[in-house]
Each structure stands twice: as structure tokens, then as C-alpha cells.
C-alpha positions as CSV (number, residue, x, y, z in Angstrom):
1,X,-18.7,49.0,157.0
2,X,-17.9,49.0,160.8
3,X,-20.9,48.4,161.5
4,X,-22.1,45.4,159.4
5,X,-18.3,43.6,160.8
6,X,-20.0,44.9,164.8
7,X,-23.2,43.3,164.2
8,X,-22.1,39.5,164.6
9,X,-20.1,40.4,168.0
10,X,-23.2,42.3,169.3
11,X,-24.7,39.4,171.7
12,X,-21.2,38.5,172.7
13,X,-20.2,42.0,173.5
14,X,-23.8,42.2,175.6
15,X,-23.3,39.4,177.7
16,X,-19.9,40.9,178.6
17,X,-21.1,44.2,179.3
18,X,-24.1,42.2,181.3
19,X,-21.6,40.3,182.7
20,X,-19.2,42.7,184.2
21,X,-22.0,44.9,185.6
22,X,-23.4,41.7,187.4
23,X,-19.9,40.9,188.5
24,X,-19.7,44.5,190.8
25,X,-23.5,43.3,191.3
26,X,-22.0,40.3,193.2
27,X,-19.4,41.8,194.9
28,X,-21.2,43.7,197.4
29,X,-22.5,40.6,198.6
30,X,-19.1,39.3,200.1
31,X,-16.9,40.8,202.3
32,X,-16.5,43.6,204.6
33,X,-18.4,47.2,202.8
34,X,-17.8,50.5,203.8
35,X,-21.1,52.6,204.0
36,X,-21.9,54.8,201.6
37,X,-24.9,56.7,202.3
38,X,-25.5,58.5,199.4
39,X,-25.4,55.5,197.0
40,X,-27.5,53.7,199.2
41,X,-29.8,55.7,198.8
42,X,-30.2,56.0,195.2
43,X,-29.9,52.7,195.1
44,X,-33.0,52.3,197.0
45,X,-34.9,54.7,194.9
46,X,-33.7,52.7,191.4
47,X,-35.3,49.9,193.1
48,X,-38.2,51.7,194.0
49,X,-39.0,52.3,190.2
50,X,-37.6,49.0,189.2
51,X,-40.2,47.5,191.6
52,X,-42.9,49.6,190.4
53,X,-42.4,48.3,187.0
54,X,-42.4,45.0,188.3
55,X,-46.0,45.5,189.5
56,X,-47.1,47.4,186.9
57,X,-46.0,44.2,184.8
58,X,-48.1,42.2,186.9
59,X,-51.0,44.4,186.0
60,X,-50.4,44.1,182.8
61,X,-49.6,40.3,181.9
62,X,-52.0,38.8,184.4
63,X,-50.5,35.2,184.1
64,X,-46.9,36.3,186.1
65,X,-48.7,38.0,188.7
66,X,-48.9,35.4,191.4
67,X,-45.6,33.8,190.8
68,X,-44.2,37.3,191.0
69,X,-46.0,38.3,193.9
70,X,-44.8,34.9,195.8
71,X,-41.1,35.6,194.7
72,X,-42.1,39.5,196.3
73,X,-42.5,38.1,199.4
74,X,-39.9,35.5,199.6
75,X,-37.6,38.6,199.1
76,X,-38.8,40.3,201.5
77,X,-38.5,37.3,204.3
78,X,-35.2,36.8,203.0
79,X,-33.9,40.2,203.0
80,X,-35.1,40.5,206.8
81,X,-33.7,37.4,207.4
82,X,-30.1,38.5,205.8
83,X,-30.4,41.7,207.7
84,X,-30.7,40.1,210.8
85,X,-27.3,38.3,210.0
86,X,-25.7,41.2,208.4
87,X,-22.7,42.8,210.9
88,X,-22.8,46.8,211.7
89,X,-19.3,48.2,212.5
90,X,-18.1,51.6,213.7
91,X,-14.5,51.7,213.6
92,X,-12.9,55.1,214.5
93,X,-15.8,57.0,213.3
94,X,-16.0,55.2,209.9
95,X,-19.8,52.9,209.4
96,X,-19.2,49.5,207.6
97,X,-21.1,46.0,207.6
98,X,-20.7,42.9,206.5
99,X,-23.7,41.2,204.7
100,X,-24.3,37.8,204.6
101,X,-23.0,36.5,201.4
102,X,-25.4,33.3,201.1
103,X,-28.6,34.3,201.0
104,X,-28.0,37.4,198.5
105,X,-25.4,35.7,196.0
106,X,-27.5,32.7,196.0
107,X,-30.5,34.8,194.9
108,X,-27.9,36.4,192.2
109,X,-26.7,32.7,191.2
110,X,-30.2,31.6,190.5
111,X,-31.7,34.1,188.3
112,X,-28.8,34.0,186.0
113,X,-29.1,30.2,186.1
114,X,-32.8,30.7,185.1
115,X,-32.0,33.0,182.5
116,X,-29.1,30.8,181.0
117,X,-31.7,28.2,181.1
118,X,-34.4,30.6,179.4
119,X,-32.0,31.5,176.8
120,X,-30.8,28.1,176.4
121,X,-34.5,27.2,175.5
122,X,-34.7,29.9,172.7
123,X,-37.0,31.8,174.9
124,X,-35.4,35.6,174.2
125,X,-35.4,34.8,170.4
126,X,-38.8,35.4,168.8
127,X,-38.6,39.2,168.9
128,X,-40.1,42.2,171.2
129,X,-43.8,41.5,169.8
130,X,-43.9,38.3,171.4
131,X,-42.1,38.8,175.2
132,X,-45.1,39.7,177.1
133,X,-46.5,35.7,176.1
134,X,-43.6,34.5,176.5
135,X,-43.4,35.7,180.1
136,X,-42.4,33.1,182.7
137,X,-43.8,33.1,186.2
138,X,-40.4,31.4,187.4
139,X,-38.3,33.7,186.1
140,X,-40.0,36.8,187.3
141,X,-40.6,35.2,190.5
142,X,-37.0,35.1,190.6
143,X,-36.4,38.9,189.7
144,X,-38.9,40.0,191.9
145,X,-37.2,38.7,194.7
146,X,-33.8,39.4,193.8
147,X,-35.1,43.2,193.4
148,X,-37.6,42.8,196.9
149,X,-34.5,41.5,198.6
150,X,-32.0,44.0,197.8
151,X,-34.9,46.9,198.4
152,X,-35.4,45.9,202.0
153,X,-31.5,45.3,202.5
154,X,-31.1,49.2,201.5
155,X,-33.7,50.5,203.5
156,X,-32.7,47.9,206.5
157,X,-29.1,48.8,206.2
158,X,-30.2,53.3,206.1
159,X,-32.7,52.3,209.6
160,X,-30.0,50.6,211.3
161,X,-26.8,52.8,210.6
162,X,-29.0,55.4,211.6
163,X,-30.0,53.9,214.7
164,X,-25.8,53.5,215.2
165,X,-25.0,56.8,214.5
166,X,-28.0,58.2,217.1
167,X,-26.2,55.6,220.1
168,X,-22.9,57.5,219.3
């Protein structure tokens, strides 16, 4: 019986949950962030994999593979770009930075824009069986360089805190 009275709030309890989790997403695109090795780190490495899939996507609906491959790059320029602007501190010992909240929450904005907008278009409604067809270049574009972005942020951010904590 609990169930059956569940089922109806399911999607709204999803995009909640999605919600929130993209909420402390966002966060650690404004303001001053302590360092935290260790979850940088892992971090990095859930990227890794998540960018792994991403390619072996590519590989395996042909049609998203340049789109995503352009939006790869992009992140990549931009994440260079927004490490370049990003401040390194050392304050009584303790490492913290500041990233530059633009280009990262910008990136975040649009791909949930682009998924509203692919939801809005009953694009997520047909089922599992028919996803991979459905697959847009945009949107993966979009995710790829959200993910490329945030991948060379981490590994920019371990090079140059270890580069401050070699001067010190």
C-alpha cells in the first residue's frame, strides 16, 4: 500500500534529490574553499570513469560523438582558462583558493537549462529502449564539458597546491 501512494511523488521526490545534490554541486563554485586533498582526489578519479563512459558513449552512439568531442575540448580551454583566474592562498599553514565562479556555474546553469528544455520536449519519456536514439549532441556536448571542465580544474588545482606547498 505504501508503495502504490509513493509511486505518484517519485519524479518529484527525484528532482529534489537531483536538486539538492546539484545545489552542493554549485556551491563550490563560489566563494573562498578550503583544500581538501583527499576529496579532490577522488573526485578526480569519479570523473575519470565518468569521462570514460562519456567516450565509450561516443563509441557506441556514433551520432553524439563529434558534438561531444567539441564540448570535450571546450571544457578543457575553459577549465585552463578558470584555472588561470582561480586564487591560491596559504594562510597560516592552511591551502585554500577561490575559483572563478562564472565560467564553472555558467557551465552548471546551462546543462540544467538544456535538460529542463529536454524534458520539457518529452525527450526522457519514451522508456530505456529508446535513449541511445534519442541522444542529443547538444546535450552531451554540454555534459562533456561540464565533466572535461571540472576534471582539469581538479587535476589543475592538486599541480598547483603542490607546487605551493614545495615553495614553502
Amino acid at each position: 500500500m505504501a508503495v502504490q501512494t509513493l509511486s505518484p511523488l517519485m519524479p518529484y521526490l527525484t528532482a529534489a534529490g537531483m536538486g539538492l545534490l546539484y545545489y552542493r554541486r554549485m556551491r563550490r563554485y563560489f566563494g573562498r574553499q578550503p583544500w581538501q586533498p583527499k576529496r579532490t582526489i577522488a573526485r578526480v578519479v569519479f570523473l575519470s570513469i565518468i569521462a570514460a563512459m562519456l567516450v565509450l558513449l561516443a563509441c557506441v552512439v556514433p551520432h553524439v560523438a563529434l558534438g561531444m568531442a567539441g564540448g570535450g575540448v571546450a571544457g578543457v580551454a575553459l577549465g585552463l582558462f578558470a584555472l588561470h583566474h582561480t586564487r591560491i592562498e596559504l594562510d597560516d599553514g592552511v591551502a585554500s583558493y577561490t575559483p572563478n565562479p562564472w565560467i564553472g556555474g555558467g557551465l552548471a546553469v546551462l546543462l540544467v537549462a538544456r535538460l529542463a528544455w529536454r524534458w520539457s520536449q518529452g525527450a526522457f519519456s519514451s522508456g530505456m529502449g529508446q535513449t541511445t536514439q534519442q541522444a542529443s549532441p547538444l546535450t552531451l556536448a554540454i555534459a562533456a564539458a561540464l565533466v572535461l571542465y571540472s576534471l582539469t580544474q581538479g587535476v589543475g588545482l592538486i599541480l598547483r597546491m603542490r607546487a605551493l606547498h614545495a615553495r614553502t
